[in-house]
C-alpha positions as CSV (number, residue, x, y, z in Angstrom):
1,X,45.5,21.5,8.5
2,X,44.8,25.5,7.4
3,X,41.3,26.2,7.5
4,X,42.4,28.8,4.5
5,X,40.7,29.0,1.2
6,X,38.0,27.0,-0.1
7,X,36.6,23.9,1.8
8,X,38.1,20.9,1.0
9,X,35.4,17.9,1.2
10,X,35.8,14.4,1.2
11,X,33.1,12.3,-0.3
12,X,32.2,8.8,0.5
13,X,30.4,6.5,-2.0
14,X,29.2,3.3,-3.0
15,X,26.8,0.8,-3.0
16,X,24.0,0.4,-0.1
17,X,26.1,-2.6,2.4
18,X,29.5,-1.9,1.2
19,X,30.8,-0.4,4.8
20,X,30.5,3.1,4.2
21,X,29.4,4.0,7.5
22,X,31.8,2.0,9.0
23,X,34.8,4.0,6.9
24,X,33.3,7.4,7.3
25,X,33.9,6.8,11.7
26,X,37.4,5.9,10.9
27,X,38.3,8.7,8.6
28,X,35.9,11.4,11.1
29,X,38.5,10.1,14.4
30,X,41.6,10.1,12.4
31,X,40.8,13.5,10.8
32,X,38.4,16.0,13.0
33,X,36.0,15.1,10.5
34,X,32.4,15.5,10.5
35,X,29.5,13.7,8.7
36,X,27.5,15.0,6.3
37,X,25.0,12.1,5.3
38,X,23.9,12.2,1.5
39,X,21.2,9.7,1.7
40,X,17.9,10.4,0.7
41,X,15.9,7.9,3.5
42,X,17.7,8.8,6.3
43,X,16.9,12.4,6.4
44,X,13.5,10.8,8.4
45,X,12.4,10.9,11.4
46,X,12.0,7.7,13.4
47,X,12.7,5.1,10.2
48,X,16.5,3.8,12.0
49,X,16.8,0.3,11.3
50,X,14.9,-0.2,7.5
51,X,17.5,3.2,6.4
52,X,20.6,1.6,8.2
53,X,21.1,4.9,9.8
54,X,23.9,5.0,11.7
55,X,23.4,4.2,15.7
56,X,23.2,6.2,18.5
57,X,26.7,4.6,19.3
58,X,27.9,5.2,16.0
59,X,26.8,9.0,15.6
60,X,28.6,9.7,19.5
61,X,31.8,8.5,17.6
62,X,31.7,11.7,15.4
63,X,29.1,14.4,14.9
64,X,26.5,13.7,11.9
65,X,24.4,16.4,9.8
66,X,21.4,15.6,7.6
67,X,20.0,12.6,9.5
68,X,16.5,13.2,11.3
69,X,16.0,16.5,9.7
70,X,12.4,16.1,8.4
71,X,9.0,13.9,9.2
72,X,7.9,10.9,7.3
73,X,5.0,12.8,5.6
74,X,7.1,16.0,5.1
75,X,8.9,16.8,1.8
76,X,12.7,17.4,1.5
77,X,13.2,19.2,-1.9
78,X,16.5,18.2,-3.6
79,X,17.0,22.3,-3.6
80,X,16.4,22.6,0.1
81,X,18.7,19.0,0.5
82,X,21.7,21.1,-1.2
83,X,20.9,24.2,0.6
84,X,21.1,22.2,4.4
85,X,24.4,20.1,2.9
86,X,26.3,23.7,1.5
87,X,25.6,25.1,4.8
88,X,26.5,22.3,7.0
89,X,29.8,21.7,4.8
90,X,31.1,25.2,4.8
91,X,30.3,25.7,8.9
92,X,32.4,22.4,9.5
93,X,35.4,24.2,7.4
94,X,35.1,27.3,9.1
95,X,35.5,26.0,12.7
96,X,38.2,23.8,11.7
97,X,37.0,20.1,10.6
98,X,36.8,18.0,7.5
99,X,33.5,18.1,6.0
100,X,33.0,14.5,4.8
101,X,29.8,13.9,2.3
102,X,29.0,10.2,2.8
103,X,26.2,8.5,1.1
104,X,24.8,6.2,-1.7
105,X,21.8,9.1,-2.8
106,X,23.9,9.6,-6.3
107,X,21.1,12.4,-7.0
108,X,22.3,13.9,-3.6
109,X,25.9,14.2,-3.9
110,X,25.9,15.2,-7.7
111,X,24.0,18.6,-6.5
112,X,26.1,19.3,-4.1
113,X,29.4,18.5,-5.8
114,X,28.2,20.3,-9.3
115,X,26.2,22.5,-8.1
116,X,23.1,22.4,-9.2
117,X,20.2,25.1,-9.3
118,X,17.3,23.2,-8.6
119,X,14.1,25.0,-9.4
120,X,12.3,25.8,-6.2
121,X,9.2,24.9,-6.8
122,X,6.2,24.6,-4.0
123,X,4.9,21.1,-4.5
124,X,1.7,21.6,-6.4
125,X,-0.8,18.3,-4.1
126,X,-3.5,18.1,-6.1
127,X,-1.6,17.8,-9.4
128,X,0.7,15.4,-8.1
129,X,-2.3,13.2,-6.5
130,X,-3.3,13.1,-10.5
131,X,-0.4,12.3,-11.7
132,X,0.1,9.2,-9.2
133,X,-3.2,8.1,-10.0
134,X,-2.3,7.9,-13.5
135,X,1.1,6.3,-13.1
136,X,-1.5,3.8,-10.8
137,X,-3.9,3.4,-13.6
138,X,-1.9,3.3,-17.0
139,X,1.5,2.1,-15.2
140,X,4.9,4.1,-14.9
141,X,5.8,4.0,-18.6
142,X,2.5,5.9,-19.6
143,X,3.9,8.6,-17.0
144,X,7.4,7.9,-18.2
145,X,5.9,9.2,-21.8
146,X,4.4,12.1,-20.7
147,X,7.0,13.5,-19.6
148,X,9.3,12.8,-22.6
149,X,6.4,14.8,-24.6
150,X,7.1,17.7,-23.2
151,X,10.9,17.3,-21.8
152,X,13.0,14.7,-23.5
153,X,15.9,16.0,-21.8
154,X,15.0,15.4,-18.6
155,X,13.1,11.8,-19.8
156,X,16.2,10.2,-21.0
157,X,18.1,10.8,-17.2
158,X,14.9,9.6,-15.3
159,X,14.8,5.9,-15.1
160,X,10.6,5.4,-15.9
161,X,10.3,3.2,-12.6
162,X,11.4,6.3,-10.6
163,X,7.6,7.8,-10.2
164,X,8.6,10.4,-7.5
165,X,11.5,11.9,-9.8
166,X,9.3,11.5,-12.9
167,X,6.2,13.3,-11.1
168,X,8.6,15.8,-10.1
169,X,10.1,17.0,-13.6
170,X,5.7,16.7,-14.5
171,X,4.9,19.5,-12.0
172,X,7.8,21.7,-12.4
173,X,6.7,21.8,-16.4
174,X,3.5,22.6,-15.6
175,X,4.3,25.0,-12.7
176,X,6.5,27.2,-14.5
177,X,5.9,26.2,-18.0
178,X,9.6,25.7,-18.9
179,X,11.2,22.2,-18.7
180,X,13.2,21.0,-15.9
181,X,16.0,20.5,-17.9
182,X,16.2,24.0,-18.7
183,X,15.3,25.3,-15.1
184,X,18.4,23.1,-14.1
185,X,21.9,24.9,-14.2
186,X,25.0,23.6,-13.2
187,X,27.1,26.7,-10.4
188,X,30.1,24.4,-9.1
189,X,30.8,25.2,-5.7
190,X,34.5,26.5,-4.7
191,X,34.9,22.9,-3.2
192,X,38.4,21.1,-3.4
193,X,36.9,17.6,-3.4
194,X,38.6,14.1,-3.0
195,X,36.2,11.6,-4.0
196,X,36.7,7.8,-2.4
197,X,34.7,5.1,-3.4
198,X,33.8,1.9,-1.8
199,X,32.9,-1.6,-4.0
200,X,32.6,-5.3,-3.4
201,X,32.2,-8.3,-6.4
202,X,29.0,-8.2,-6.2
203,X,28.3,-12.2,-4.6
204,X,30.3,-10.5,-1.6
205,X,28.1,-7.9,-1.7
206,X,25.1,-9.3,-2.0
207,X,25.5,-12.2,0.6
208,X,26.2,-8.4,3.1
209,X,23.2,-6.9,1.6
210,X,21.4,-10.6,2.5
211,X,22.6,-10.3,6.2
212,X,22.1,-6.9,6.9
213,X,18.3,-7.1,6.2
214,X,18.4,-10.4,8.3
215,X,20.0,-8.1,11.4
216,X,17.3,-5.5,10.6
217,X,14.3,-7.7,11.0
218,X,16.2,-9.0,14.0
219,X,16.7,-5.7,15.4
220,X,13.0,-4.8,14.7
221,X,12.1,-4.1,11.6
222,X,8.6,-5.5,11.8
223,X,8.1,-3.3,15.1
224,X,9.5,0.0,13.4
225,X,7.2,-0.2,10.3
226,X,4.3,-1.2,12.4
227,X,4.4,2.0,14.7
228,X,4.9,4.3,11.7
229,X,1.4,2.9,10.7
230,X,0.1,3.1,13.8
231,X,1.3,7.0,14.2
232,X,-1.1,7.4,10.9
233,X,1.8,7.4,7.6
234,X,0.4,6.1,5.0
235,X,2.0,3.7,2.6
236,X,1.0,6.7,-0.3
237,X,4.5,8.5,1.3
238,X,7.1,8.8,-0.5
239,X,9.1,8.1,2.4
240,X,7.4,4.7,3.0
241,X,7.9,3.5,-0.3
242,X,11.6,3.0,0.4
243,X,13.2,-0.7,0.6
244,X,11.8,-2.8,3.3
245,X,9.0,-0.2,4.5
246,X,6.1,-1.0,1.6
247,X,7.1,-5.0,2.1
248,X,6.8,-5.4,5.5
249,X,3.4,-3.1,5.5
250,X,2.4,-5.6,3.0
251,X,3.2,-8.4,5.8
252,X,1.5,-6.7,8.6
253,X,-1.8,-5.8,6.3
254,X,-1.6,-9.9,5.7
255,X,-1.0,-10.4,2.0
256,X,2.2,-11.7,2.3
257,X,4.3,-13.4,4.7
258,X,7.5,-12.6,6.4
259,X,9.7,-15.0,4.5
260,X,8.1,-13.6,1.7
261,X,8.8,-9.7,2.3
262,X,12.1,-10.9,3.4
263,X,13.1,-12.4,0.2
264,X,11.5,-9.0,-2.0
265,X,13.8,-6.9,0.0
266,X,16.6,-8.8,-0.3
267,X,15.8,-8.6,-4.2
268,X,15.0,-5.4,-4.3
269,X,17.5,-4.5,-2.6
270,X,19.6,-6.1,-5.1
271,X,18.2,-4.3,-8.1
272,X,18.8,-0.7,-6.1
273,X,22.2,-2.1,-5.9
274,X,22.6,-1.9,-9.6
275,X,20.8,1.8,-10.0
276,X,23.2,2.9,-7.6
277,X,26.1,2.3,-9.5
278,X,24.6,3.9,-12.6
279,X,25.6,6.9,-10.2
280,X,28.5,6.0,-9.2
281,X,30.5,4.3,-12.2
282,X,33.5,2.0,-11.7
283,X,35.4,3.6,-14.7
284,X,34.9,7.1,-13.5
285,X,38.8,8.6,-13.0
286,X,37.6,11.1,-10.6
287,X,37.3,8.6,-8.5
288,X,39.6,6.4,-6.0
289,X,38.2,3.3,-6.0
290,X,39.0,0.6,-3.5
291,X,38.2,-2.9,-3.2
292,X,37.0,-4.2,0.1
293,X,37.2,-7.2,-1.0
294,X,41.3,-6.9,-0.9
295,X,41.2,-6.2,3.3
296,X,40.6,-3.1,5.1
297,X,39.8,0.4,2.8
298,X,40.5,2.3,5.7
299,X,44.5,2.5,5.3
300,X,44.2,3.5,1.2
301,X,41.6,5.7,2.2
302,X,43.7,7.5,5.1
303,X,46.9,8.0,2.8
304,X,44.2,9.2,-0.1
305,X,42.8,11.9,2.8
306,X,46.4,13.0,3.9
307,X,47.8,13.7,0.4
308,X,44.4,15.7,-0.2
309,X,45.3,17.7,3.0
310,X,49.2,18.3,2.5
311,X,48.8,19.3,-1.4
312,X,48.8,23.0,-1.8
């Protein structure tokens, strides 16, 4: 393969359970590749097991970027994710492996791969402690609304229940004045992408999703969440807000029991499921699409990488 020109990239993507990580290994051994992780929990610090983050085992089996790159109460901005992700891919060209972007973070992969210019904005605490209180007080919709007041654009691609993104697009506005959506641009990198993507029916995927969070209560769950509190992160991050965290925190603070959080996250879980491939959309042509439900991706995906290589 001729390091030569442009980086090609191979991107990974699908649903949250659908054997991703599992695919990404194979691909890494069969083609010097390296692991660039577009997933938006996994970039923390000690939360493993509720992020599915791939073992200690898993990441000797091929080198990984992006994972562990920040603390549970630090912020990641989505400008400083596609700085890290740009750098790490074009570094993994230039010393002669395949750069593969593999996640389920649709916001993630669609900066790098269009290249958008996020607005660097400092995060503004105080206005975004307001702003949470209100979504608190007057609910998500209420802070859904202000937003479309003063950016419509940006309203109509932010689902209301997604508070962080919402708040977000709110400080930026009122930071600089000027709506997101304007503030975004669109650079596209000089990236030769193949894009693979990996789907189930969705009972097949389901009963996975329903089994892995039965391993990861089995593999200590409980125990993870529990010494996060105890090292003093608060349920208020955004970072433990994501699936399973906030549920079992609500089990160890005694409002609910086990069976109980088990069952939310398996739901929610379920819903995320749904969001995800609002991202990532079974009808999109620039995508290969392959069916694990028809036996093992990994040969389609191998002839898919090889053509991608060999073609001038």
């Amino acid at each position: 393969m001729s390091m030569a020109g442009p980086p090609r990239v191979v991107v990974l993507v699908g649903p949250t359970a659908v054997g991703k990580t599992a695919l990404s290994l194979r691909l890494a051994r069969a083609f010097d590749g390296e692991v660039v992780s577009a997933d938006s929990r996994q970039i923390y610090r000690r939360m493993d097991i509720g992020t599915a983050k791939a073992t200690a085992h898993e990441q000797a089996l091929a080198p990984h970027h992006l994972l562990d790159v920040a603390e549970p109460d630090e912020q990641l901005t989505l400008a400083q994710y596609k700085a890290l992700a740009d750098a790490a891919i074009r570094a993994i060209w230039a010393r002669g492996g395949l750069p593969l972007l593999v996640g389920g973070t649709g916001l993630y992969v669609r900066a790098v791969l269009e290249g958008w210019t996020v607005p660097e904005v400092p995060p503004n605490e105080a206005l975004r402690t307001s702003l949470y209180a209100l979504a608190e007080r007057e609910g998500h919709e209420s802070l859904h609304r202000a937003l479309a007041a003063v950016d419509p654009q940006a309203a109509q691609g932010i689902d209301a229940r997604n508070v962080r993104r919402v708040v977000r697009a709110l400080e930026v506005y009122h930071e600089t004045g000027a709506p997101i959506s304007q503030l975004q641009r669109k650079q596209p990198p000089d990236y030769r992408i193949l894009r693979i993507g990996l789907t189930l029916p969705r009972p097949a995927l389901y009963a996975r999703i329903d089994a892995r969070v039965d391993a990861m209560l089995a593999d200590g769950l409980v125990e993870e969440v529990r010494g996060l509190l105890a090292q003093g992160y608060s349920l208020d991050l955004p970072a433990m807000s994501g699936l399973g965290y906030r549920q079992i925190a609500q089990h160890l603070a005694g409002e609910i029991g086990l069976q109980e959080a088990t069952a939310l996250i398996k739901r929610h879980t379920r819903r995320f499921v749904r969001q995800q491939y609002n991202w990532f959309r079974l009808d999109d042509p620039a995508i290969h699409w392959l069916d694990a439900a028809e036996g093992d991706p990994a040969p389609a995906a191998m002839a898919l990488v090889r053509a991608f290589l060999a073609a001038d």
